[in-house]
C-alpha positions as CSV (number, residue, x, y, z in Angstrom):
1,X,2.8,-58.2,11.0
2,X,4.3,-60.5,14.0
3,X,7.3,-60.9,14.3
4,X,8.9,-64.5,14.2
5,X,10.3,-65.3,18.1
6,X,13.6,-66.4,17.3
7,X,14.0,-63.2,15.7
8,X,12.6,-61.6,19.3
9,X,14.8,-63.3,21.1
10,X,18.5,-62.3,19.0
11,X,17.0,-58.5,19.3
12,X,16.7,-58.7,22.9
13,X,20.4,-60.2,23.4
14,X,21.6,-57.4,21.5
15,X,20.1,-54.7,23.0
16,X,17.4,-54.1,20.3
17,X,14.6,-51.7,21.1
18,X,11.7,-50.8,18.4
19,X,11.9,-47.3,17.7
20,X,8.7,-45.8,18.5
21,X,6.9,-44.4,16.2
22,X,6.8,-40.7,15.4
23,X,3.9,-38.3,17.1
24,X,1.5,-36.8,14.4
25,X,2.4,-33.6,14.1
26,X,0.1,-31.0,15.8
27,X,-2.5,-29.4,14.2
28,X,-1.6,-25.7,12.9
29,X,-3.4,-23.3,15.5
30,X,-4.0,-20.0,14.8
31,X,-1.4,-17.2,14.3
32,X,-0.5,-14.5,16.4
33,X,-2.5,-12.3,14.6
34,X,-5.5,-14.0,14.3
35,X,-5.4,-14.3,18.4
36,X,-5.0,-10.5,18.8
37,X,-7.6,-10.2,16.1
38,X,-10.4,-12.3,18.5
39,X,-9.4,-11.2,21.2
40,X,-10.3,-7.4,20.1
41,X,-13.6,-8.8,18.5
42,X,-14.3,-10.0,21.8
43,X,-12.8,-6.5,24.1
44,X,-15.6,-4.7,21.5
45,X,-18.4,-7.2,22.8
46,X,-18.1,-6.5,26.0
47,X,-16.6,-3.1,26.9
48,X,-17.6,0.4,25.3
49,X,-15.2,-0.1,22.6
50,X,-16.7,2.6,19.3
51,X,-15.7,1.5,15.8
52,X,-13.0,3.9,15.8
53,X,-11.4,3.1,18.5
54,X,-11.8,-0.7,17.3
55,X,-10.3,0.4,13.8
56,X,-7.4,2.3,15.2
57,X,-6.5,-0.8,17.2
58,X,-6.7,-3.2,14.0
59,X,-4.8,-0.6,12.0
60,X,-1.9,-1.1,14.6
61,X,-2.1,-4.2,14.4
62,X,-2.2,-4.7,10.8
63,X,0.4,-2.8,10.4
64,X,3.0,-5.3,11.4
65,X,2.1,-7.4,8.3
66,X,1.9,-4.8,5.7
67,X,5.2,-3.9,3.7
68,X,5.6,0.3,1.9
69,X,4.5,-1.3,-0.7
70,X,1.1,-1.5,0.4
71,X,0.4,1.9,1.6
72,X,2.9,4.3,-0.7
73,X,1.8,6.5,-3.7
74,X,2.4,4.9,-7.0
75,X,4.9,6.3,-9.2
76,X,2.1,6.8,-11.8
77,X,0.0,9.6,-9.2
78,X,3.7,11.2,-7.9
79,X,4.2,14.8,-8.4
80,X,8.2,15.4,-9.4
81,X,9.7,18.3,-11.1
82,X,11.7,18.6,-13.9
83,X,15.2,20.1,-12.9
84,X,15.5,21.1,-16.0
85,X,12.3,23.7,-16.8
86,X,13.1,27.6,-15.7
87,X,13.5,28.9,-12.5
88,X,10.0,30.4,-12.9
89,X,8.3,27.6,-13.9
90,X,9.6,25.6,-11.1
91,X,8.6,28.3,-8.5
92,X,4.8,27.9,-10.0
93,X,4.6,24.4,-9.7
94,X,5.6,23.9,-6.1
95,X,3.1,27.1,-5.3
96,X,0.4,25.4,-7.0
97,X,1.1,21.9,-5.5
98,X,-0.9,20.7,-2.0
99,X,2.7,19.0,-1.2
100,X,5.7,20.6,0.9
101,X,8.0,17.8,-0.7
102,X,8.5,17.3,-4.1
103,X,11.1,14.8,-5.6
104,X,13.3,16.8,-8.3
105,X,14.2,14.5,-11.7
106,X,16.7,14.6,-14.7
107,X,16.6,13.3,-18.3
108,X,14.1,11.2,-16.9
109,X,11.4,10.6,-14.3
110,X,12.8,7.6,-13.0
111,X,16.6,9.5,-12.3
112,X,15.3,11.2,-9.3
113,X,18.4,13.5,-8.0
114,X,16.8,15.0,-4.9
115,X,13.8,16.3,-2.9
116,X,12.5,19.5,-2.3
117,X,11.1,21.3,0.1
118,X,9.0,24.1,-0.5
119,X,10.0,26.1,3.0
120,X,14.1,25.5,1.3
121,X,12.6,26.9,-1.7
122,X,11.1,30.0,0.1
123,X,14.4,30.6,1.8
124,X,16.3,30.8,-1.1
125,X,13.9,33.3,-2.8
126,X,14.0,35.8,0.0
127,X,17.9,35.4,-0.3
128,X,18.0,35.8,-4.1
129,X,15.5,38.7,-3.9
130,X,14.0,39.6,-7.3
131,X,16.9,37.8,-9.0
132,X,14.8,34.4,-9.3
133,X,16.4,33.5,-12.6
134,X,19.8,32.7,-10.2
135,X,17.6,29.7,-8.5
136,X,19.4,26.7,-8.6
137,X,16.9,23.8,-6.9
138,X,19.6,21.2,-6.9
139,X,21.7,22.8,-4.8
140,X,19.1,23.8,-2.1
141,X,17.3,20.1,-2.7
142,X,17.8,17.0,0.1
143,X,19.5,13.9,-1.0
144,X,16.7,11.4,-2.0
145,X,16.3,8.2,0.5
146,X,15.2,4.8,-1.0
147,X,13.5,2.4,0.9
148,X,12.9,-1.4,-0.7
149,X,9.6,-1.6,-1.3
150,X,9.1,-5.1,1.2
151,X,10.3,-2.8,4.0
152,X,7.6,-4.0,6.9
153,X,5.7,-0.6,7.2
154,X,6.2,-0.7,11.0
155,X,10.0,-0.8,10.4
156,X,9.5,2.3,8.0
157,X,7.7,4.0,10.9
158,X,10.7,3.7,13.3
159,X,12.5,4.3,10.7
160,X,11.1,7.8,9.8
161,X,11.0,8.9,13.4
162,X,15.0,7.9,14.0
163,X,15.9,9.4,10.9
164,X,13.7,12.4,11.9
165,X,12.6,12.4,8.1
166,X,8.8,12.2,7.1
167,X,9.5,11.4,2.8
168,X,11.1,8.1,1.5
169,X,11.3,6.6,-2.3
170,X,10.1,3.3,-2.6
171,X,12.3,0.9,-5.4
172,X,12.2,-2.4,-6.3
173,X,14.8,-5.2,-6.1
174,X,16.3,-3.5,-9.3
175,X,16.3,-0.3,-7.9
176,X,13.3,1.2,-9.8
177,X,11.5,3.8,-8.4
178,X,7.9,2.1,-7.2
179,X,6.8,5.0,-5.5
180,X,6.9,7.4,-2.9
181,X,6.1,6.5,1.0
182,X,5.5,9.6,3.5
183,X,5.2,9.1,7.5
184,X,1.5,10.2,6.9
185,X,0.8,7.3,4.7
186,X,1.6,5.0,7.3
187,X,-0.1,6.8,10.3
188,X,-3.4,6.9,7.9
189,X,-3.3,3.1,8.2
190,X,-3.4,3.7,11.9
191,X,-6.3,6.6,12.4
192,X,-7.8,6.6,9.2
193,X,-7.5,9.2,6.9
194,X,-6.1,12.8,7.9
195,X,-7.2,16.0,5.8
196,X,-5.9,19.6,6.0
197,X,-7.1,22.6,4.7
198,X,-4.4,22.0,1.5
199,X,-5.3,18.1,0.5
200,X,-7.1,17.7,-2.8
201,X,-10.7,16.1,-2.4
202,X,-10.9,12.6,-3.0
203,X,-11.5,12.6,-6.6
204,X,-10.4,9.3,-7.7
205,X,-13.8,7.5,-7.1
206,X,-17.3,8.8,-7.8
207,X,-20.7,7.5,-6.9
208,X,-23.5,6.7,-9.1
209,X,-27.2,6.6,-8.0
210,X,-27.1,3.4,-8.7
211,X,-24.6,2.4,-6.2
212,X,-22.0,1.9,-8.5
213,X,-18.5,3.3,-8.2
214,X,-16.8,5.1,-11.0
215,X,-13.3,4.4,-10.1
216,X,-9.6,5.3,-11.5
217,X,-7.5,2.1,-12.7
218,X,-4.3,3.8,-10.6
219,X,-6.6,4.0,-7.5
220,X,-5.2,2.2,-4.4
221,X,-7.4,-0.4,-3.5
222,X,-7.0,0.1,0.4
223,X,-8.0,3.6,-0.3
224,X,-11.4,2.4,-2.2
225,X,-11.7,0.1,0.6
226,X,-11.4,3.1,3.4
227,X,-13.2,5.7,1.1
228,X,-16.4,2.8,0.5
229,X,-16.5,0.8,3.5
230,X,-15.6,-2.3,1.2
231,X,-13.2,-4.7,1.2
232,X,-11.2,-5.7,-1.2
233,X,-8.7,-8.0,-1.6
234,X,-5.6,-6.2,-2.0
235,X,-2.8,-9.4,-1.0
236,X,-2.0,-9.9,-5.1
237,X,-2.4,-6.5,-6.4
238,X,-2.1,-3.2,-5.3
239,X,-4.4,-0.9,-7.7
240,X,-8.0,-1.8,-8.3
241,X,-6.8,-1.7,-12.6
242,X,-4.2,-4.7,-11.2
243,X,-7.1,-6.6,-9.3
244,X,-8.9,-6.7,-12.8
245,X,-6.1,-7.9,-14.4
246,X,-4.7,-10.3,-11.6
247,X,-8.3,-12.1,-11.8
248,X,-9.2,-12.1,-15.4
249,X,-5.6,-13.2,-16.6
250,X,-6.0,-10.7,-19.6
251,X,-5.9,-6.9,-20.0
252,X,-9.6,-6.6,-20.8
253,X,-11.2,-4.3,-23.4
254,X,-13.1,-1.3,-23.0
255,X,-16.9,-3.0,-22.1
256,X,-15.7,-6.2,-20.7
257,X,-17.5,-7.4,-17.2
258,X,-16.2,-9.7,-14.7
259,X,-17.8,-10.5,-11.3
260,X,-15.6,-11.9,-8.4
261,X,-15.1,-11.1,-4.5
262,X,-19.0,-9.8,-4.6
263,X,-18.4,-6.9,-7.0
264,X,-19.2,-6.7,-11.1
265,X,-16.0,-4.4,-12.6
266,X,-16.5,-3.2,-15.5
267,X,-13.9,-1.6,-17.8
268,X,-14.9,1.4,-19.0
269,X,-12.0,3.0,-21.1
270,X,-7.8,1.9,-22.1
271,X,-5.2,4.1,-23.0
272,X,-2.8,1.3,-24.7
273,X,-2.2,-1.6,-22.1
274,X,-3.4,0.5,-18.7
275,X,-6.6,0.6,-17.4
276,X,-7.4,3.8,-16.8
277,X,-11.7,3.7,-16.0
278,X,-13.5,1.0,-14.1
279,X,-17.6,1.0,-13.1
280,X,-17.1,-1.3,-9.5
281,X,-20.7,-2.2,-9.0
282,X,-21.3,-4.0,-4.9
283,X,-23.5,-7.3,-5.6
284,X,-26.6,-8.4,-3.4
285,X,-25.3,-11.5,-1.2
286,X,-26.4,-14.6,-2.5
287,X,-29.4,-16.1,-1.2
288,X,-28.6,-19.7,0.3
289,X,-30.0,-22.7,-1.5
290,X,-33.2,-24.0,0.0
């Protein structure tokens, strides 16, 4: 709309200038990590960059935006010992466990009152000789260190190595116990998985000839993703039994189906409100409309 000259005029004696008008604001490029991201995609394309190598570089860089969290060991597949069973039976468990650190509880799994490890434990039995019934773990255990679980798994890694520690406790913004986060777990996300000659076999998941996947509810989904070669969503939930539930805004029942992110899931069998079985079947790709 014009505006009336008289009106141009009496701005101009006093000094009147039109504000200009605001820039759009720029367009949203991409983040920091998408960049690094291409420009790996495009270092693969053109030098002798193997798979490996290429996933060891995007587990370092990934690993800036995952929190402990995202890579510990769920409370409900930690091994802890009861402070309060005999001296014997204590001694049996650590010997029978593929772990060297075990966190030690008290009236309850969730009061954890130390760590311990199993070369402390050693010690103290050639001190106490045969008298093993004298074996106090709490005394020989370490203090237990808890981490917030949104810790930025990077942090946790420099963390570990100042600290010189390789076991933390994960706990919510309540101070639950979440978890359990090792310095392993978070180099795994860098090299892939590491194995020795004491680690259980993966177990978890088992294949059908049918190329579905028989899979525990408490299973990690970025260990089904690195154990199948899939990939998952894992941004909303952290157990393939929480993807279910996350998705079909219920806690199905044993037999239910649901297909979403190119995989059917169904529920095989519930123990009160957990999933505890899933059947993850991979779906064909859809074929474009003609």
């Amino acid at each position: 709309m014009s505006t009336h000259p008289l009106i141009a005029r009496l701005r101009g004696r006093l000094g009147y200038r039109r504000r200009p008008e605001p820039a759009p604001p720029a367009p949203a490029g991409p983040s920091e990590a998408e960049l690094l991201q291409h420009a790996l995609d495009a270092l693969q394309r053109v030098a002798t960059l193997g798979n490996d190598d290429r996933d060891m570089v995007a587990g370092l860089l990934n690993l800036r935006e995952l929190e402990v969290s995202d890579v510990m060991v769920h409370r409900t597949k930690m091994e802890t010992i009861d402070v309060s069973e005999s001296p014997a039976e204590i001694v049996a468990q650590v010997m029978a466990s593929p772990f060297t650190r075990l966190p030690l509880w008290r009236d309850m799994p969730e009061n954890i009152t130390g760590v311990l490890h199993a070369k402390d434990l050693l010690r103290e039995l050639q001190r106490l000789g045969e008298n093993i019934d004298a074996l106090d773990v709490e005394k020989i255990a370490l203090p237990p260190w808890f981490v917030p679980g949104n810790t930025l798994a990077a942090d946790q890694l420099k963390a570990f190595r100042r600290r010189k520690q390789h076991f933390a406790l994960v706990v919510d913004e309540y101070g639950e116990v979440m978890g359990l986060v090792t310095l392993e777990d978070i180099l795994e996300e860098i090299v892939g998985d590491i194995s020795d000659e004491h680690d259980k076999t993966f177990a978890s998941a088992r294949r059908h000839p049918d190329g579905s996947v028989s899979v525990e509810g408490s299973l990690a989904i970025r260990d089904l993703n690195r154990a199948m070669g899939w990939h998952l969503p894992d941004e909303e939930a952290t157990t393939i039994a929480g993807l279910v539930i996350h998705e079909a805004r219920i806690i199905p029942e044993p037999g239910q189906s649901f297909i979403f992110h190119g995989f059917r899931f169904q529920v095989m069998r519930r123990q009160r409100n957990r999933i505890t079985l899933l059947r993850v079947m991979p779906l064909p790709p859809a074929r474009p409309a003609p």
